[in-house]
N, C-alpha and C positions, 0 to 999 in steps of 0.2 A: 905621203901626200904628193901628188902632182903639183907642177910648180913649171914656170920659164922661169931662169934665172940666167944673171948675165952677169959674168964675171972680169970685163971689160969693155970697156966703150967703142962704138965701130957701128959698122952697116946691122942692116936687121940680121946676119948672123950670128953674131953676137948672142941673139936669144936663143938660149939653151933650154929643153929640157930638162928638171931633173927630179928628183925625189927626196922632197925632204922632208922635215919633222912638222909633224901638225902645231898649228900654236895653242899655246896655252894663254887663256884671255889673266890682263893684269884684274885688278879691283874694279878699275872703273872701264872694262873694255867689253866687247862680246866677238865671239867668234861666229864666223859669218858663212856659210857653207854658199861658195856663189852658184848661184844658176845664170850665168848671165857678167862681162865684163865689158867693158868700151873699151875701145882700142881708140887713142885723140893723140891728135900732133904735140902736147907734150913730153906723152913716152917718148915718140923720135928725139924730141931735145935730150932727155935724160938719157936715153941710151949712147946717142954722139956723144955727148959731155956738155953740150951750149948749156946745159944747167944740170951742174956735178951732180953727182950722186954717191953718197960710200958703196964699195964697194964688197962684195956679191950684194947684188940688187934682185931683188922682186919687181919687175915695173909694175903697173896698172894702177889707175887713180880711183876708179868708179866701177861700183857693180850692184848686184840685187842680187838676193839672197832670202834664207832663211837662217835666223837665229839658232845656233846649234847651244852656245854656252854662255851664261854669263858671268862676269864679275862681283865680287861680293857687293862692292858698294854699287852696283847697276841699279837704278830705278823708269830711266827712260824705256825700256823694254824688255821684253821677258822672252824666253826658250820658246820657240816655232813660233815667232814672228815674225811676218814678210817685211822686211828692210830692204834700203838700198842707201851708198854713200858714195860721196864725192870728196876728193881731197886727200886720202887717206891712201899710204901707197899701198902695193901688196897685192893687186887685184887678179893679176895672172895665176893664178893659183884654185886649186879645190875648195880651201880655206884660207877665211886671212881675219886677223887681231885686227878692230876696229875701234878707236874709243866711242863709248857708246852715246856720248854726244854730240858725235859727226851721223851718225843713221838716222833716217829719216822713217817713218811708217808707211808704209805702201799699200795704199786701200787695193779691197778686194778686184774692182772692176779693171783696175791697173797692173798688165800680165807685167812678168820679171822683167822682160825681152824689152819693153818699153819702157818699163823704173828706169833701166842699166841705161839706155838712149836719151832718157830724159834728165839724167840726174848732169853729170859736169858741163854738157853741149847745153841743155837746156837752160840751167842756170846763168850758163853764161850769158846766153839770151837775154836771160829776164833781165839781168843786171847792171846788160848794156843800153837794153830798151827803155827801163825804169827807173836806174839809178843814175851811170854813169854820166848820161845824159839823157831825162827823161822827154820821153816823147808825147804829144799830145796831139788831138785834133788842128791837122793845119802845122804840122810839122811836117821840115821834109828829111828824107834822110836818103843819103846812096849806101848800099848794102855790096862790098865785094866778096867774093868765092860767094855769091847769094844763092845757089843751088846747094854747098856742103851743109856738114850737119847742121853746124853753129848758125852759119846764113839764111838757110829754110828755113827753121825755127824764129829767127830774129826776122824774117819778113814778115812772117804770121802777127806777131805780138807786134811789133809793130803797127800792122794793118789790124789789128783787133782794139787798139785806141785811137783811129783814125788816122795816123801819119801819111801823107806820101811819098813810096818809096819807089827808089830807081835800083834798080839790081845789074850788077855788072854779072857777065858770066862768059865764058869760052868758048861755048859749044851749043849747035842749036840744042840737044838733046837738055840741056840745063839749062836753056833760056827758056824752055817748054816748063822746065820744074819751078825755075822764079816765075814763071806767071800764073802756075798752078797753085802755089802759096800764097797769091793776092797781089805781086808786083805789078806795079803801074806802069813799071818803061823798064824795059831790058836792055840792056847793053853790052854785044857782044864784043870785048874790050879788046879780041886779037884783028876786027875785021872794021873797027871803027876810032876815030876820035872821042878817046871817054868824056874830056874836058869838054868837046866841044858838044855830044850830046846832051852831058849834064847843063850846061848853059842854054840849049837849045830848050830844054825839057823843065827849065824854069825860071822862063822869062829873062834869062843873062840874068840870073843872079847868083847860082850857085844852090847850093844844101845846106842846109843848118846844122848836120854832122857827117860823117863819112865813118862807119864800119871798117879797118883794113884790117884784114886780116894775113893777108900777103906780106907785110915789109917791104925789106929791101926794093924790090921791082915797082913797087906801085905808092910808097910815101909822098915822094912829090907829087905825084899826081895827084894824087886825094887831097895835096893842102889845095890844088889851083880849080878843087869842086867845089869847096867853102861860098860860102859868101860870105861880107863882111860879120865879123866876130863868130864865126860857124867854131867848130871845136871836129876836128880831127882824133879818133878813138883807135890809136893802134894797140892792138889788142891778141897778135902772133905773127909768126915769124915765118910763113911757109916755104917763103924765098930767102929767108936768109935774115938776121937781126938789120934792123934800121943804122944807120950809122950815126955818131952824133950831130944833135943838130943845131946854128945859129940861131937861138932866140930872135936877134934880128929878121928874120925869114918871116918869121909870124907877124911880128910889125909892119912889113912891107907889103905882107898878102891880105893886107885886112883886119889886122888884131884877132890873128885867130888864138883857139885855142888847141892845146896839145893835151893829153894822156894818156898814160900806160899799165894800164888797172889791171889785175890779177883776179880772177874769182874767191881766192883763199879770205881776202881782205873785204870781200862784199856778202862774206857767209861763215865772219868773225863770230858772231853768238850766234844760239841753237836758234834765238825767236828770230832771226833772219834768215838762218837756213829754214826751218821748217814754211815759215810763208814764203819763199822763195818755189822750194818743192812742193810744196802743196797747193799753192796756185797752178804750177805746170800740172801736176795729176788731175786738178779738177779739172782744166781746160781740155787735158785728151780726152778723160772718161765722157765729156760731156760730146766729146767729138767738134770740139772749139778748134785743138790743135792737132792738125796730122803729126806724127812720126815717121817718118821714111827711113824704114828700118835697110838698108843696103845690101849687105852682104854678113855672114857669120862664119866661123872658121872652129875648129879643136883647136882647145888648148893649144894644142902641139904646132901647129900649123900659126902661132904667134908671128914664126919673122914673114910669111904670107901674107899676112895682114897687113904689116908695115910696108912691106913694097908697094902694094898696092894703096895706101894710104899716101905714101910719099910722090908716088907716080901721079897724082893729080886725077886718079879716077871715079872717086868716091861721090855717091850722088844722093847723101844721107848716111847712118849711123852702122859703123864696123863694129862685132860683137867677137867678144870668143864664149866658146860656153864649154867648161868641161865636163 
């Protein structure tokens, strides 16, 4: 079986090709023949080491598929099933050991190319829109990297329960994509005061959350987009981890609030993952929500993908397919 695998931590060369044994699913697993894998900014962490991994690794967290094998005790689904999972490492691969209640169903109108885009990016979305801090008509919220995969998708859902959203972005070419997704006020962050357009753009009060996906470069900034008691949602690290921070700070900027939520924790049981993913599948097929499929690469062509991931080019969802 085809596989990256990476037998030390470092730059994307690190990812190796190589050839190895197909898996054999446990009781309660299925084996997953991918058509389709996402390539997301926490491979790069796991490969660096910003979040260990034992080593020889499989990266990939999300893919779609069809059901090749299953487990004895398997009831969630059966052999040539269209699935797709998130959270589950192993994805760079022909095949990969799944527990079979991490897979979600993949209705028919919903190609693989889109499951694989829609499954960790997209939840992510849901979960920052809906749960972490839910958003409603007449909320507002500022969206940073609002062109990447995570961003584009969370300005949709967002704007699909009324919110209004400010999108930060770098580049005309992605201020066109946040307003193309429903953004209400772009801000391009290298050629202006973000602070001072977020206060401009609502009345000197601030946002009632802020999306960072960035860190280290842009945390301060995003607390002084608040308004009073607004909640600050950092939520990756593209620049670099956040460094620790004074509790005080939030006292002094307004009683904000802070956190640092993972998807893994917001898609803890199956009946939150499955209405989690199956809310996104209805919303594409209906043609609710675009997918801005980006770019896709061979297997082989893995640490490709990460350069270009890590280089800040990305203007929607990186795939490998082998």
């Amino acid at each position: 079986m085809r596989a990256i695998q990476m037998t030390e931590h470092g730059g994307p060369d690190v990812l190796t090709p190589a050839e190895l044994a197909p898996p054999e699913p446990s009781a309660e697993q299925v084996v997953v023949r991918v058509e389709a894998a996402g390539v997301n900014f926490i491979d790069t962490y796991q490969r660096t080491g910003l979040y260990p991994v034992d080593l020889p690794y499989v990266p990939g967290m999300e893919a779609a598929g069809v059901v090749e094998q299953v487990g004895a005790a398997v009831t969630e689904v059966s052999e040539g099933d269209r699935v797709a999972f998130a959270g589950s490492p192993g994805s760079y691969a022909e095949r990969v050991a799944v527990a079979a209640a991490k897979v979600v169903p993949v209705p028919e109108a919903v190609d693989s190319r889109t499951a694989a885009a829609l499954m960790l990016q997209g939840m992510t979305a849901h979960y920052l829109a809906y749960s972490a801090y839910r958003l409603a008509h007449g909320s507002s919220a500022l969206v940073l990297a609002a062109a990447g995969g995570v961003g584009r998708l969370l300005v949709q859902l967002a704007k699909h329960v009324g919110a209004t959203v400010l999108a930060a972005t770098s580049s005309a070419e992605k201020a066109e994509l946040a307003r193309s997704a429903g953004a209400d006020h772009v801000i391009r962050y290298r050629d202006a005061d973000m602070v001072a357009a977020v206060r401009e753009a609502t009345d000197g009060e601030g946002v009632d959350v802020v999306y960072d996906s960035v860190g280290a470069d842009t945390w301060e900034t995003s607390l002084d987009c608040l308004r009073r008691r607004g909640m600050l949602i950092l939520y990756g690290n593209a620049s670099g981890p956040v460094p620790p921070i004074d509790p005080l700070v939030l006292n002094r900027k307004g009683s904000l609030y802070l956190t640092r939520p993972q998807l893994a924790h917001y898609i803890a049981d199956r009946a939150e993952l499955t209405w989690r993913a199956g809310e996104l599948f209805e919303l594409a097929a209906a043609g609710e929500l675009e997918v801005r499929l980006d770019r896709s690469w061979p297997l082989a062509e893995a640490a490709e993908a990460h350069r270009y991931l890590e280089d800040g080019r990305t203007t929607g969802k990186l795939l490998l397919e082998p």
